[in-house]
N, CA, C and O of each residue as an XYZ file, in Angstrom:
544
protein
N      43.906     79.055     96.266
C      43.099     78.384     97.272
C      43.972     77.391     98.042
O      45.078     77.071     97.606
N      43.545     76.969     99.031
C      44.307     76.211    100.101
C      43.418     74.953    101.125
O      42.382     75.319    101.678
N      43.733     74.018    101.244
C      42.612     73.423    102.209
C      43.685     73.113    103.558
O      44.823     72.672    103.712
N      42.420     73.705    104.524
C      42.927     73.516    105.896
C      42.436     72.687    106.632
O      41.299     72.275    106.403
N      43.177     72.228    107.715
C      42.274     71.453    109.248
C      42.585     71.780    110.004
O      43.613     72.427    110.206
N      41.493     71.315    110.961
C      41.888     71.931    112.508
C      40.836     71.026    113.183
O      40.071     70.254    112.605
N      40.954     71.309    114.803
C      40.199     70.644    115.551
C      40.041     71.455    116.554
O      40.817     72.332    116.936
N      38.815     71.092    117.067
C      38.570     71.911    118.795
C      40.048     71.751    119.988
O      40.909     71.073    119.428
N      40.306     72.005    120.803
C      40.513     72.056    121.936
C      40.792     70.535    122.322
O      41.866     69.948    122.455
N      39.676     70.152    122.437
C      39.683     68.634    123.536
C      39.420     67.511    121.871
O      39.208     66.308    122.024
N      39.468     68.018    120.680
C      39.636     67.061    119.773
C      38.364     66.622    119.766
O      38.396     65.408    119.567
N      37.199     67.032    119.892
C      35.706     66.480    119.835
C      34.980     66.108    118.390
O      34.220     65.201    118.051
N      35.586     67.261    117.682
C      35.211     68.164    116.730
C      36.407     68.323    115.622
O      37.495     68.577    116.138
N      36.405     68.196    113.867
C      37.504     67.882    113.311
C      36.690     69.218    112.261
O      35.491     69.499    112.248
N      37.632     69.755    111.582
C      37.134     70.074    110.215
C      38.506     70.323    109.186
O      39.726     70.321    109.351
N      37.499     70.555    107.949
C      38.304     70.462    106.792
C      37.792     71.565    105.788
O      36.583     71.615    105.567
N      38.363     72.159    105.374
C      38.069     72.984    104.491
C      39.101     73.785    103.551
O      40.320     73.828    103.716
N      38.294     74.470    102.437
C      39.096     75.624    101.434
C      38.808     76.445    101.444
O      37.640     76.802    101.286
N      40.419     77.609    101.773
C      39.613     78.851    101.857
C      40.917     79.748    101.013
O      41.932     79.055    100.949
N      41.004     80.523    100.652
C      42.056     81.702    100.402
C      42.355     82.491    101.335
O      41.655     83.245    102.012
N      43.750     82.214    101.333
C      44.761     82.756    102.207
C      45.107     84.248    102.107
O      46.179     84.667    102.544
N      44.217     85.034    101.542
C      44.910     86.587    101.456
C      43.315     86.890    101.673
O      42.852     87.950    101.250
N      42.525     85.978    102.313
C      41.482     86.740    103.071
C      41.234     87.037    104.306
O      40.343     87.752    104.764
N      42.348     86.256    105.013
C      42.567     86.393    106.103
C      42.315     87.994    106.817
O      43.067     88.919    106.509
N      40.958     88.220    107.980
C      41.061     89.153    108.240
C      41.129     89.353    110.053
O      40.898     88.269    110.588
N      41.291     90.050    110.683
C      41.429     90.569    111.778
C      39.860     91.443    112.171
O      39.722     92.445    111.469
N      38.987     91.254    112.925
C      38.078     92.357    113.168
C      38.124     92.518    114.798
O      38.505     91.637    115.569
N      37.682     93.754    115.148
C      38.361     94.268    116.144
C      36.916     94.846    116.530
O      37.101     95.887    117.161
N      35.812     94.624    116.420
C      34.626     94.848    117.012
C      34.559     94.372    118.068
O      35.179     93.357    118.384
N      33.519     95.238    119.095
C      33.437     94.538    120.110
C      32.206     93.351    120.503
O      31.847     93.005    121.628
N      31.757     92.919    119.301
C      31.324     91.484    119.517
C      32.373     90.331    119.317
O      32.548     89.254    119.887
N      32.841     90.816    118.548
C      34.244     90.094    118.378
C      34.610     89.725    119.674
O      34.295     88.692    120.265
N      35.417     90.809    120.138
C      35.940     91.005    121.423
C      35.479     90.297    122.738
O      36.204     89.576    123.424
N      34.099     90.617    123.010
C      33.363     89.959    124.057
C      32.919     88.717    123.455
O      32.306     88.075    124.308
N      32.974     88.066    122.264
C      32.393     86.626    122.395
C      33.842     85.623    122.496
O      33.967     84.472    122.913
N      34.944     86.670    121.878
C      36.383     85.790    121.966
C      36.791     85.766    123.213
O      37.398     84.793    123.662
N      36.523     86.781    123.891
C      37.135     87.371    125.487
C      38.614     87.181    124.845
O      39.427     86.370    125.287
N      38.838     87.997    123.798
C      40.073     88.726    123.458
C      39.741     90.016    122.625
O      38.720     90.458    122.098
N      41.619     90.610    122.784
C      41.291     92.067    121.933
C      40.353     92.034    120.858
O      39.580     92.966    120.642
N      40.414     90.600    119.926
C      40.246     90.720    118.132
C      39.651     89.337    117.905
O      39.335     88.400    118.638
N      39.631     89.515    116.947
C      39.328     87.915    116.456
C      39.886     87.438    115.098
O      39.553     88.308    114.293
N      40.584     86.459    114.454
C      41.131     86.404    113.362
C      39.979     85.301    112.684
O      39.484     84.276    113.153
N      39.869     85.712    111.908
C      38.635     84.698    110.754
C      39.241     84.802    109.107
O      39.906     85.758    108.707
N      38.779     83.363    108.086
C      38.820     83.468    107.059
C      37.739     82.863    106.469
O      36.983     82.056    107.009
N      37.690     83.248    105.421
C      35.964     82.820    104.936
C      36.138     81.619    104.351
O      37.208     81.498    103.754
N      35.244     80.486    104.339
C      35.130     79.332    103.514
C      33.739     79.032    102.885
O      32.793     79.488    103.528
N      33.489     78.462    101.936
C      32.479     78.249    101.176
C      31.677     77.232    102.439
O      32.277     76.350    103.053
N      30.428     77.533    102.618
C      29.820     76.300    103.268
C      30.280     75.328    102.731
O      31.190     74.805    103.375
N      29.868     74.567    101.222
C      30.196     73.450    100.473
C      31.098     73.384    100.429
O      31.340     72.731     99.413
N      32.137     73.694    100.992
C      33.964     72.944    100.922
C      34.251     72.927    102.002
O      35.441     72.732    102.248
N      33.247     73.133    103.195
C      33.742     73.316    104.597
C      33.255     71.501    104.845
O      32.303     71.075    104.190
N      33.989     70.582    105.806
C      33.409     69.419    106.866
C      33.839     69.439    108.022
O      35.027     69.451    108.346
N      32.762     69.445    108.840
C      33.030     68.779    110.075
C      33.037     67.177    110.606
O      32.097     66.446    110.294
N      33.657     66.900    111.061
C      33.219     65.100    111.643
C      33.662     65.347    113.096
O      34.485     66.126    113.577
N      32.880     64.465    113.612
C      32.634     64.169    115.344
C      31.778     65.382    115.835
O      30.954     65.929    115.104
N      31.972     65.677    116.829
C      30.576     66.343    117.457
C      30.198     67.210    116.499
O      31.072     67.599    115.724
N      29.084     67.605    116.374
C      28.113     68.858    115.952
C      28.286     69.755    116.694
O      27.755     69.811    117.804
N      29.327     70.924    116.064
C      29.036     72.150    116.908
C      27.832     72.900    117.186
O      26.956     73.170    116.365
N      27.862     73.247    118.535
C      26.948     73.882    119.179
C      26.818     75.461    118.712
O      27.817     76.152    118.514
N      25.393     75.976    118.552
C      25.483     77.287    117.756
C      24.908     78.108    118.982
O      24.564     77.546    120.022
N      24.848     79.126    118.840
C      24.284     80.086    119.434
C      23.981     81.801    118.713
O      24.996     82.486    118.582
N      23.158     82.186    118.447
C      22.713     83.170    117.789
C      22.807     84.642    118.215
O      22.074     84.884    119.174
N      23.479     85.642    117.784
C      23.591     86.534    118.238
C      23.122     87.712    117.153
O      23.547     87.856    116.006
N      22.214     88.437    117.783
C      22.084     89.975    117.169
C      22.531     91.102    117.462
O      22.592     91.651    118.562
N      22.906     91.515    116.283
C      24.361     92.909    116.483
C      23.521     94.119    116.385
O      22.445     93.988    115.801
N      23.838     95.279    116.863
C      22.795     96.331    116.854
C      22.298     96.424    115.960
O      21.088     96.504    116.169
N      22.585     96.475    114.788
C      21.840     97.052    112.985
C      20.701     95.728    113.446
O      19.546     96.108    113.249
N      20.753     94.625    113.874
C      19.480     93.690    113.379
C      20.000     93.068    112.759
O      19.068     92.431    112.269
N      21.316     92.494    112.103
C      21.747     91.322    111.552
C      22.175     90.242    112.611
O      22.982     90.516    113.500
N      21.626     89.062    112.483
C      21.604     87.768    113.309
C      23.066     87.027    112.529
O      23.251     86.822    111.330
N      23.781     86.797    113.450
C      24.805     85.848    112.858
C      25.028     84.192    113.906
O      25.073     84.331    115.128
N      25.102     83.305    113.536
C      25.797     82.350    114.171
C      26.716     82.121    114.747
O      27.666     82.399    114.015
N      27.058     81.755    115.686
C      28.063     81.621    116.517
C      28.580     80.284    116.975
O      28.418     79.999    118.162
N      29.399     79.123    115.893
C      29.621     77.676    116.350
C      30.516     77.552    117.145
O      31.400     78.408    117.110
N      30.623     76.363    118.225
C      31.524     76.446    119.318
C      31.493     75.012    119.799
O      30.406     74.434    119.787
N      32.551     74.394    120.212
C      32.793     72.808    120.880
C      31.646     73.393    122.235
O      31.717     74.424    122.903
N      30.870     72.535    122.268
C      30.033     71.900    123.004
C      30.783     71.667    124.315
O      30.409     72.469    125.171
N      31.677     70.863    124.720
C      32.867     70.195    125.262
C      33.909     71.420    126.167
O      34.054     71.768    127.339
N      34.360     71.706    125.108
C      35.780     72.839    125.625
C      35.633     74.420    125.326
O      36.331     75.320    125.793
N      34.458     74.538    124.354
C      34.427     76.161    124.249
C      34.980     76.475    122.870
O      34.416     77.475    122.426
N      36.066     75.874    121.868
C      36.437     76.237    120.951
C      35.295     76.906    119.910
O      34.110     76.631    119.722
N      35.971     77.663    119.465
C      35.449     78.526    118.552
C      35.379     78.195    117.079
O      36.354     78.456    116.374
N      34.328     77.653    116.577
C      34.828     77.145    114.907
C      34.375     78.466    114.053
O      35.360     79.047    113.596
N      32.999     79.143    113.691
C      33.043     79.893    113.058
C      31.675     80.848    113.236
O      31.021     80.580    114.244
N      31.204     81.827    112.469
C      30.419     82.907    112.320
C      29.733     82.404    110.902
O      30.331     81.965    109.919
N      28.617     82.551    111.038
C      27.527     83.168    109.670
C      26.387     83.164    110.052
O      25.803     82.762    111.058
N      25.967     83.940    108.618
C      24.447     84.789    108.595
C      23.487     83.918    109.203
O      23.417     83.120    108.268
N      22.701     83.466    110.048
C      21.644     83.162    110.791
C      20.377     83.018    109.346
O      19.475     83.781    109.001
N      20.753     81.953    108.898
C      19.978     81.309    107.419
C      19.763     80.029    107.625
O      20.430     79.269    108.327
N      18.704     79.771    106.924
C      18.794     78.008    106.408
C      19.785     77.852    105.907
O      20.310     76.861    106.414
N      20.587     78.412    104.916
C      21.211     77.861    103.898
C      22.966     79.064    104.228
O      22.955     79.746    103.204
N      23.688     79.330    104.702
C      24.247     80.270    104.805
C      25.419     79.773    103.652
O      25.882     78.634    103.713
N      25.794     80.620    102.730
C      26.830     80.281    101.959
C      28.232     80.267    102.225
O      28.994     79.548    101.579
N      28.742     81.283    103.456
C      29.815     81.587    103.601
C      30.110     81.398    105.707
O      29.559     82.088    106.565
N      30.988     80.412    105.907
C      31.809     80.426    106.878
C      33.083     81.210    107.521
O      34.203     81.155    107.014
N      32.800     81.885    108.605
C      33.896     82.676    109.317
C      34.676     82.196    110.195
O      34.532     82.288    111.414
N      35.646     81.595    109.543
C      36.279     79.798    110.161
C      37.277     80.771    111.130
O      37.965     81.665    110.635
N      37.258     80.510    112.381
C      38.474     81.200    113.103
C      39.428     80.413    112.998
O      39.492     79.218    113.285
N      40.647     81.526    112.319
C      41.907     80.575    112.265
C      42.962     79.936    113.533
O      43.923     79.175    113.418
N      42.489     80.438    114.507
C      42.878     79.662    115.990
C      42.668     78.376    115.417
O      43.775     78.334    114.881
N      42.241     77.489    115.153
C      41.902     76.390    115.508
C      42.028     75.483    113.974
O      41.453     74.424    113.719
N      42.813     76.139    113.220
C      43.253     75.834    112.208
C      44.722     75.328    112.049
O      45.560     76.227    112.115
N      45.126     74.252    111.883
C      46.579     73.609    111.634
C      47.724     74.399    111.021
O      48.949     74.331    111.124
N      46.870     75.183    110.335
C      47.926     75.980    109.270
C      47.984     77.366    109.808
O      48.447     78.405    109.338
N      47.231     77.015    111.212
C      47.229     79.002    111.528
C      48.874     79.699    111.457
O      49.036     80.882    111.157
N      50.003     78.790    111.774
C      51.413     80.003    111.485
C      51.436     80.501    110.214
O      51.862     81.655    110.167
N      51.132     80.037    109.203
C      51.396     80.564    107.796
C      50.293     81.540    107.161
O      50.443     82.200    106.133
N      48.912     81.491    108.152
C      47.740     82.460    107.954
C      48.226     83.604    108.375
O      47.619     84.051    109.348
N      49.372     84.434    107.875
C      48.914     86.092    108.403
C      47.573     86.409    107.988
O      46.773     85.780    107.295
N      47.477     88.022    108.822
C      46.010     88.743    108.101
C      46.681     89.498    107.129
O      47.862     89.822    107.004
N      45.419     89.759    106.304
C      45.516     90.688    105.323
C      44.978     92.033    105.471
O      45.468     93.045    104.969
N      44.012     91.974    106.144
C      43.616     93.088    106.222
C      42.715     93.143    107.938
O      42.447     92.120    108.567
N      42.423     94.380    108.356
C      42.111     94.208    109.719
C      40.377     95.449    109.627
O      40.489     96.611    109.236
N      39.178     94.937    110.002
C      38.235     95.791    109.728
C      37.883     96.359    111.296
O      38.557     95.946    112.240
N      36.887     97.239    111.486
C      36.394     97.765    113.077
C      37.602     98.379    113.781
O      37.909     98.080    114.935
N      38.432     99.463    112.848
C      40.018     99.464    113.280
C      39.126    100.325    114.610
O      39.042     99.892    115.760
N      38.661    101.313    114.231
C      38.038    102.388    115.111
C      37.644    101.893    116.516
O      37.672    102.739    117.410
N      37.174    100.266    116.922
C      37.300    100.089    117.917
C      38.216     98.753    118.926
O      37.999     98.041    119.907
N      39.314     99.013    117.925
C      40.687     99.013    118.299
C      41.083     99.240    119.838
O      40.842    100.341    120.332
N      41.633     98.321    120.549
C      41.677     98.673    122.019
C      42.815     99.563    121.910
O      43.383     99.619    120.819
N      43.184    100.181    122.760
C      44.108    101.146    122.656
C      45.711    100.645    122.811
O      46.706    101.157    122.298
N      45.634     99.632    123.572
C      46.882     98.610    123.807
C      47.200     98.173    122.490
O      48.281     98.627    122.115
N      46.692     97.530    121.758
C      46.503     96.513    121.107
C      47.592     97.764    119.809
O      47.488     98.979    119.638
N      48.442     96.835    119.219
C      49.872     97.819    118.778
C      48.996     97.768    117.174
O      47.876     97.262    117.101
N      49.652     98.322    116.052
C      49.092     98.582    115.125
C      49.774     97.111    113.818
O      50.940     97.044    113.428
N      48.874     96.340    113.499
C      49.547     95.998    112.615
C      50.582     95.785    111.497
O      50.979     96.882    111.107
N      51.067     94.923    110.948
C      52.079     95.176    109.828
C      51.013     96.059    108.665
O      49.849     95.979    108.272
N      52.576     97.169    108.350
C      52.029     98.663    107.688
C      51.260     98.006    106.195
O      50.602     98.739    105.457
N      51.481     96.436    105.896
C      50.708     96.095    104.515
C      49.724     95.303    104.839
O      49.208     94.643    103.937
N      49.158     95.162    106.402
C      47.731     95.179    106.529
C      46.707     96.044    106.220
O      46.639     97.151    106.754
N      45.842     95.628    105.354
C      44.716     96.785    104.531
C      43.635     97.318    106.450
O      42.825     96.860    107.256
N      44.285     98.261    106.226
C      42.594     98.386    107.398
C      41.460     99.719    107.136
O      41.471    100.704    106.397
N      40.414     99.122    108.251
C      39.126     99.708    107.394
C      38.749    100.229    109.145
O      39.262     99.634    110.093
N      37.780    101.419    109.335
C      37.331    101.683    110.362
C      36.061    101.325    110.897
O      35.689    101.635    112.029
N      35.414    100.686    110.090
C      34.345    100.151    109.512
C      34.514     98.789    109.270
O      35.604     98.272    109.512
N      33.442     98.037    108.760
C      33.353     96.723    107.991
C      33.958     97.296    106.265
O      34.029     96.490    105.337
């Protein structure tokens, strides 16, 4: 395990958290895609309870993916930064902390890359000991 920080963009917004570093994943969906307005998106999971934020309250916004699963979508209020993804709950257990915005993002490779199948075609193929999935 590892604890990271990071901050928004314009510094509004601070967090802190623990997460494991060989969960690092890559998904290449295109919600991904269109909510990053990039190829991919890099995320690692953190326990709600080991995750903090201080200074602004990120702003959420709710999105439903075709199957009917609702996920969260937190974001600086301010500048747009991207903090993380989860299940659309009272209580959600698990954070999809984007590692953009993480201090330690040079030493976060991915581990594995999921939604390879909608993979932009540009977009070159990962290192060959990235696990990938075509699927979730």
């Amino acid at each position: 395990m590892m604890i990271v920080d990071g901050s928004c963009h314009c510094g509004a917004t601070s967090i802190l958290a623990e997460i494991d570093p060989e969960t690092v994943t890559i998904c290449h969906c295109t919600d991904c895609q269109k909510l990053s307005a990039n190829a991919f998106r890099v995320a690692v999971p953190a326990a709600v309870e080991t995750t903090q934020f201080t200074g602004a309250a990120p702003k959420v916004y709710i999105k439903t993916a075709d199957n009917g699963n609702r996920r969260v979508q937190a974001f600086c209020a301010t500048c747009g930064s991207q903090f993380y993804s989860a299940d659309a709950t009272d209580t959600p257990a698990v954070y999809m902390l984007r590692v953009g915005i993480l201090r330690q993002s040079p030493i976060l490779p991915p581990k594995r890359e999921i939604w390879s199948r909608s993979r932009l075609p540009w977009v070159w193929d990962f290192h060959e000991e990235t696990e990938s999935h075509e699927t979730r």
